[in-house]
N, C-alpha and C positions, 0 to 999 in steps of 0.2 A: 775180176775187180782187184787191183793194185791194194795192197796195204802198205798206208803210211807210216814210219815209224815215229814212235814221238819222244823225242830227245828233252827230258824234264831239266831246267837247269835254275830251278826254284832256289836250291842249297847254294851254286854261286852267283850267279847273274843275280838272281831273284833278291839275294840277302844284299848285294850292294847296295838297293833301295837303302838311303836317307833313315833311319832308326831302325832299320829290317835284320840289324844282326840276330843271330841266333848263338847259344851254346850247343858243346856237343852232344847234348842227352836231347835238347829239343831237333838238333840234324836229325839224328837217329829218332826220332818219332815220327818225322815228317817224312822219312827215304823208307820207313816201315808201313807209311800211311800210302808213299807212291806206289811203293811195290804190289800191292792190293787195288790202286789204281790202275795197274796194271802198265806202265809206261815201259819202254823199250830202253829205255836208258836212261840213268841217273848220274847227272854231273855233281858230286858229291862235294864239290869246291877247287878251291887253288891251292895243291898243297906247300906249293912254297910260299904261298905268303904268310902266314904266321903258324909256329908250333900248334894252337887251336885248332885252325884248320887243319892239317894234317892227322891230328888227333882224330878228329870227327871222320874224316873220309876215312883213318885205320878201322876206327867202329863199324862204319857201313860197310866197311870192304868183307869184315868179317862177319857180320851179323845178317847183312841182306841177302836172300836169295830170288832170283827169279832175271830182275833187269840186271844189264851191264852195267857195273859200277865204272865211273867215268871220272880223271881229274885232269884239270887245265895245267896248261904249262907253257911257259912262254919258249919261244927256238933258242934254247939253252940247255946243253947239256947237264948243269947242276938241277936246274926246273926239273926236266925229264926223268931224271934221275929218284927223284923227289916224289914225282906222280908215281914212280912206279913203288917205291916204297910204302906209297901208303896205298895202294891200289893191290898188293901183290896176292893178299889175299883170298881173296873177291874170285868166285866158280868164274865167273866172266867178267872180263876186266876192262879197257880202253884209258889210252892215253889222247889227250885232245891237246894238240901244238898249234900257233900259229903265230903270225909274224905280218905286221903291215906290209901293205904295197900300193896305197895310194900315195901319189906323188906329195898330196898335202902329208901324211904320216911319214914318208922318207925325209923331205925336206925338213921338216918344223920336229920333229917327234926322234925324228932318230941321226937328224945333225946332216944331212944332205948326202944319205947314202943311196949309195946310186941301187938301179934296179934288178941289176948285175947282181951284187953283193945281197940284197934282198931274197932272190932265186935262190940264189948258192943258201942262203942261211934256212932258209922254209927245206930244201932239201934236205941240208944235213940234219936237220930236227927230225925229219921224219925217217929217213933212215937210221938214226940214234934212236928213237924209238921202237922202231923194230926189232933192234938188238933183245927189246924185253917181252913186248909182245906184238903180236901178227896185227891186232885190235886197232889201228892208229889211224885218227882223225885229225885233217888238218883244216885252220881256217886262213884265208888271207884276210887279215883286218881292212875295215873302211872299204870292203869288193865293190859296193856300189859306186864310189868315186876311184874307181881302179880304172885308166885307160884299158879297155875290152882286150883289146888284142896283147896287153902284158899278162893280164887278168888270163886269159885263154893259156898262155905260156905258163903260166905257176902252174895252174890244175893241172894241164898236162904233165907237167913234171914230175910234180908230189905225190899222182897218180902212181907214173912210172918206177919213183921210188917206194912204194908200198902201201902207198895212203889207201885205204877200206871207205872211207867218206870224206867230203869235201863238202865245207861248211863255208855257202857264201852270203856272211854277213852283211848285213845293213845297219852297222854298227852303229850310225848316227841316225837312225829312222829318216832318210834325207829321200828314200826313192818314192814311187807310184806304183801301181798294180801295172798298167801298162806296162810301164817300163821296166818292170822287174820281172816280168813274167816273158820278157822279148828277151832280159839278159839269162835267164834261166835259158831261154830256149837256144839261143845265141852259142852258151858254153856246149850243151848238149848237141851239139850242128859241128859246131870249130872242132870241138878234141876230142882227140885221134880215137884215144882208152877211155873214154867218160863212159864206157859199157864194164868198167873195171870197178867201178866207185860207186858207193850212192853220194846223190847231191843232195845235200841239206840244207836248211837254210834257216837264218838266227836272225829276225827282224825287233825291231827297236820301234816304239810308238810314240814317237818326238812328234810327227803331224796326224798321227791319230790312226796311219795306215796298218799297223803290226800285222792284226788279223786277215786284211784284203790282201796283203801284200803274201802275205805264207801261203793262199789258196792258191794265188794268180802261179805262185810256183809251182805249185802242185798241180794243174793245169796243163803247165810246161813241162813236164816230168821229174820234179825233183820227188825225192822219196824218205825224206825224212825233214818232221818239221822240229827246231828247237824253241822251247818255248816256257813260259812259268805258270804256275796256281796263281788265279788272280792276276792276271797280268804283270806280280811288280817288278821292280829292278830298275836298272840307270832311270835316271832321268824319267822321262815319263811313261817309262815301262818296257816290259818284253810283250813280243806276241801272247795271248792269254793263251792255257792249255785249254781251258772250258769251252771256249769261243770256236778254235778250227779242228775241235773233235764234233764239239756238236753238229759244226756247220757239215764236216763233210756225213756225217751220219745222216744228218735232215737231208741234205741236198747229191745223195748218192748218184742220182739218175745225172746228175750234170759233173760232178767227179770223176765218177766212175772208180771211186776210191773211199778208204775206208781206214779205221783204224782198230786194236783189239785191247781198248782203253775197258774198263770195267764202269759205264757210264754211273752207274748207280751210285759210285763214291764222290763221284766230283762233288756237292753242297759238301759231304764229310771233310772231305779235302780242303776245299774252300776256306771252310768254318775253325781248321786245323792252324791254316796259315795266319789268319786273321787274330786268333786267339794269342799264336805262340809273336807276330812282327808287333800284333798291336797293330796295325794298317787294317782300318774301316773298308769293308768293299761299298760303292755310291751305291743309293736303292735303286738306281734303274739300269746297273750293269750287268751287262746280258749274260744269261744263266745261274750267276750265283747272286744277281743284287734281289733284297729283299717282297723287290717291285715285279721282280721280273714273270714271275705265275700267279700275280695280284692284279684284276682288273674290279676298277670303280664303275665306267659308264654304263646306263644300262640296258644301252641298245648289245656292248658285247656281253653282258651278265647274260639277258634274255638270251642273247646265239647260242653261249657257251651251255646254258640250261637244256637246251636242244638238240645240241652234237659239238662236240668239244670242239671239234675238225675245224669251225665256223671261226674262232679266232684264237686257234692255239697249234701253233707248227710242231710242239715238242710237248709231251708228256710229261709233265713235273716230274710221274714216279721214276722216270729214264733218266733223272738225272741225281735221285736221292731227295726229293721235295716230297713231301705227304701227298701234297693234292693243291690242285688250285685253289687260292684263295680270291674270295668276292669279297673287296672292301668296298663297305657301303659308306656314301657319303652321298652330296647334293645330285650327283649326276646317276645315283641308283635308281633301278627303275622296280615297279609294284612285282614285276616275277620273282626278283632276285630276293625283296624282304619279304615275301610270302615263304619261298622255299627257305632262308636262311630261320624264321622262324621254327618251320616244319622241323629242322636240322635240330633245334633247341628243344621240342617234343611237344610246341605247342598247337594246337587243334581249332583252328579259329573259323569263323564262319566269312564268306564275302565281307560282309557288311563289317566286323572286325577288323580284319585285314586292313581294310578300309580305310575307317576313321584311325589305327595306326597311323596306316601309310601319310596320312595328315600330317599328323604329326611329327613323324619321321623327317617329313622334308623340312617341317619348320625348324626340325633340332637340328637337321644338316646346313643350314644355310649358316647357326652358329658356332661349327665345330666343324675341324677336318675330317674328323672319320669316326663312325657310329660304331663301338661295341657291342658286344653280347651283353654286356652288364648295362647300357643302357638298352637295348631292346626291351631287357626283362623290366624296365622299368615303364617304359612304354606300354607296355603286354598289361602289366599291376595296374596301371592309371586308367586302362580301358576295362579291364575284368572288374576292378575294382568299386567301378562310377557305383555312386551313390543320386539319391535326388538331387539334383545340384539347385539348391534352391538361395545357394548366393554362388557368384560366377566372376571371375577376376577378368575385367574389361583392360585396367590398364594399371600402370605404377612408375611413379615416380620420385624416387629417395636422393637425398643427399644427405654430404656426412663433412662434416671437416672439425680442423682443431680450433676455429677461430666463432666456428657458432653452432649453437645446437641442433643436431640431426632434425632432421623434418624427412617425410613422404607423403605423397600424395595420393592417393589410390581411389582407381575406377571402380565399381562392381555393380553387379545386376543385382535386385535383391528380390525377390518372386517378379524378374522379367523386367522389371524397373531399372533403369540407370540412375547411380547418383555417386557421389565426388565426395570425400572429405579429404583433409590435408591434416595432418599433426605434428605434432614433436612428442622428441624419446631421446632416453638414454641413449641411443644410437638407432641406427635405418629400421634393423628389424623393430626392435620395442616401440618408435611410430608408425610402423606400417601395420603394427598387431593392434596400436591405440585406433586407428584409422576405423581397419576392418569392425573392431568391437563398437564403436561407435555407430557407421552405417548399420549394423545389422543387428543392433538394438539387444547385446549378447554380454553376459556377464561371468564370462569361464574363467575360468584359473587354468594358468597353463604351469602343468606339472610337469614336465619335461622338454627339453629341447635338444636336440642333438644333428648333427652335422657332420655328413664325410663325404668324402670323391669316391664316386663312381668309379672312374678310369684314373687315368695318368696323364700327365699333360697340365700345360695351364690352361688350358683350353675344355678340361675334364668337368663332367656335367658335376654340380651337388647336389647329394640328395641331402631334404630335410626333412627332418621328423618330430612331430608334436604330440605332447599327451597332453588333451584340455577336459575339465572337471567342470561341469554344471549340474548344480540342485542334484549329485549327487550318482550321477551319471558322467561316465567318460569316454571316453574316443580317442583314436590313435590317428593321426592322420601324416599323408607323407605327401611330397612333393619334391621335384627334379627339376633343374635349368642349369645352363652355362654361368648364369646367374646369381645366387647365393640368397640374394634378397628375395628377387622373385619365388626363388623356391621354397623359402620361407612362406609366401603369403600363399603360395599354393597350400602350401601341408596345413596352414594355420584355417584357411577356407576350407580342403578338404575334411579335418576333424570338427568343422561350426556344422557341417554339413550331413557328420553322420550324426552328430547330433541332435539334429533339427528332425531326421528320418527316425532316429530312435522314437524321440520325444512325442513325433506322430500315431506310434503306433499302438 
């Protein structure tokens, strides 16, 4: 089985991302964070483009040990020269040179230098480079709009001049899997020495391909893929490192290749990049988005409860993730909130379970996603039932600044339906006038209080009442999406325990 190497270029591809710069003590947290990653090389930046830079890749050069430190350089001798000064340090070092040769970049980019002059200059870079070190990696810019047979002619060449790897970018994310994996194949067929080099390859995700397109090379024999944390960088990104370590780890048997990435850091990693760019990873982006070992439905909760195999290719633990999470919401099913209770250490019978689960889906149709702090509320209202000898059928409140709150409220009162409507100082104090009236109750409510469950606006409230009759009292509580509802729950549930005291 081939091992792929994996060329990390988070520090300069990755930082060109739109707000993604970094300082040098965050470089250096993140090339300490790779190195335990365990990546084969780290492009530590551009050292000629600003003192900054340079500074940062002098840091990693001397501080990282393990990956080859690595800095970009354009086919200029002062560039080269540059890379190597801040690279010199570094147990294992690389210089990375390249130089356009698509005729769109000769023409518009570099003033209508012919292909001729192009050749000659990607050469003498790389033989300038090797005056410093053996290490030297060259890329042709824009390869994939490179006519194949000039394209064939450079590798060849810069091969012949000393190049150790040859990096054929997709500079503009412009190709296909197809079609990049017949030009991988194509270079490795045509030239001559391409058993001198590894072929790498630097994919861009302008139409979304980055990741299909680095496999389809790998495929074709390339042997190292360049690539960022979290996909970012130009435009709309580099190939993800997360993505074609994973893929090829899951999918060995059709690779036939592998890489000696230390999967268990990648969410640290992730979580690293995110923190230090400020750049959100989307919840459903594969491997490190927040969705990605989160399932609601609960035909997969139920699989998943039976053998993980059933709707999970990849092990959360294998990638630095605790464990799978089962977000409950409208599409969970009775296995998943039985077990997610059990998980919470509650002990419930069928029949529990049960009339939950009831109400489970009623709270899910009102809310995206059911908490633990609403379960235990759920859990309270069923452990809790008292005689319910008044029972809230329905409600209906208004409130505004131009006339006085009114409610109207349904309730059963020993199995009876009946209706009143009132006014209050606002919704709840006539929905509390309502209830007192129907059920013929003359409490004093001595306290009231109010807070959120969860987070969100969406976040259930819980309400809590202390009501005083003839010298007895009750605490009573009540939850919804609702605020008012949940008011006349807690204010029924404490008329309620009062009515069972008063029985007995």
């Amino acid at each position: 089985m081939r091992i792929i190497r994996i060329f990390d270029t988070t520090l300069r591809d990755g930082e060109q991302a739109p707000g993604c710069g970094m300082n040098a003590q965050e470089k250096l947290q993140v090339a300490q964070q790779l190195a335990r990653l365990g990546v084969n090389i780290i492009e530590a930046g551009f050292a000629a483009a600003s003192p900054g830079d340079f500074e940062a890749i002098k840091a990693i050069a001397g501080e990282i040990r393990g990956p080859v430190i690595c800095s970009l350089a354009r086919a200029r001798e002062d560039d080269i020269r540059k890379a190597w000064e801040a690279i010199k340090d570094a147990p294992k070092k690389r210089i990375h040179t390249f130089h356009s040769t698509s005729d769109i970049h000769l023409l518009h980019q570099h003033k209508n230098m012919s292909r001729d002059e192009a050749l000659k200059r990607s050469v003498d870079a790389v033989l300038f480079a090797k005056s410093f070190t053996d290490d030297v990696e060259f890329s042709p810019m824009d390869a994939t709009r490179t006519d194949i047979n000039y394209l064939c002619e450079v590798v060849e060449a810069v091969i012949e001049a000393g190049a150790l790897t040859v990096n054929i970018p997709d500079t503009v994310g412009y190709t296909d899997p197809i079609e990049f994996g017949l030009l991988i194949s194509t270079i490795r067929k045509r030239v001559k020495n391409v058993d001198q080099a590894v072929i790498s390859v630097h994919c861009h995700n302008d139409l979304g391909m980055a990741t299909a397109n680095s496999l389809a090379a790998v495929r074709n024999g390339a042997g190292q893929i360049e690539c960022t944390i979290n996909g970012i960088g130009e435009r709309a990104g580099n190939c993800s490192l997360e993505e074609v370590v994973m893929a090829l780890r899951t999918r060995r048997d059709i690779f036939n290749a592998d890489t000696n990435i230390t999967t268990e850091e990648i969410m640290r990693s992730s979580r690293l990049i995110t923190k230090i760019t400020g750049m959100s990873v989307q919840p459903n982006k594969a491997i490190v988005g927040i969705n990605a070992f989160a399932h609601e439905a609960g035909i997969h909760q139920d699989g998943l409860l039976k053998d993980k195999t059933t709707y999970e290719i990849i092990k959360p633990e294998d990638v630095g993730v605790k464990k799978t999470e089962f977000v409950l919401g409208k599409h969970s099913g009775r296995n998943a909130l039985r077990t997610r209770l059990e998980e919470l250490g509650y002990k419930l019978s069928i029949g529990e379970v049960n009339r939950i689960f009831e109400k489970f889906k009623v709270l899910a149709d009102q809310k995206k996603t059911i908490y633990d702090e609403d379960l235990e509320v759920l859990v309270a209202e069923e452990l809790t039932i008292v005689l319910e000898k008044f029972f809230l059928v329905a409600l209906w409140a208004s409130s505004s600044t131009l006339r006085k709150p009114s409610a109207t409220v349904g309730l059963k009162v020993d199995g009876i339906e009946c209706v009143e409507t009132e006014t209050g100082d606002g919704p709840v104090d006539a929905v509390f006038k309502a209830i007192a009236k129907m059920t013929h109750t003359k409490s004093k409510l001595i306290r009231y209080e109010v807070k959120a469950i969860t987070g969100g606006t969406d976040a259930q409230g819980e309400v809590v009442v202390s009501l005083e009759e003839n010298g007895r009292k009750a605490r009573g509580s009540g939850a919804d999406t609702d605020i008012i509802i949940a008011s006349a729950k807690a204010y029924i549930n404490a008329l309620n325990k009062l009515a069972a005291n008063g029985s007995k």
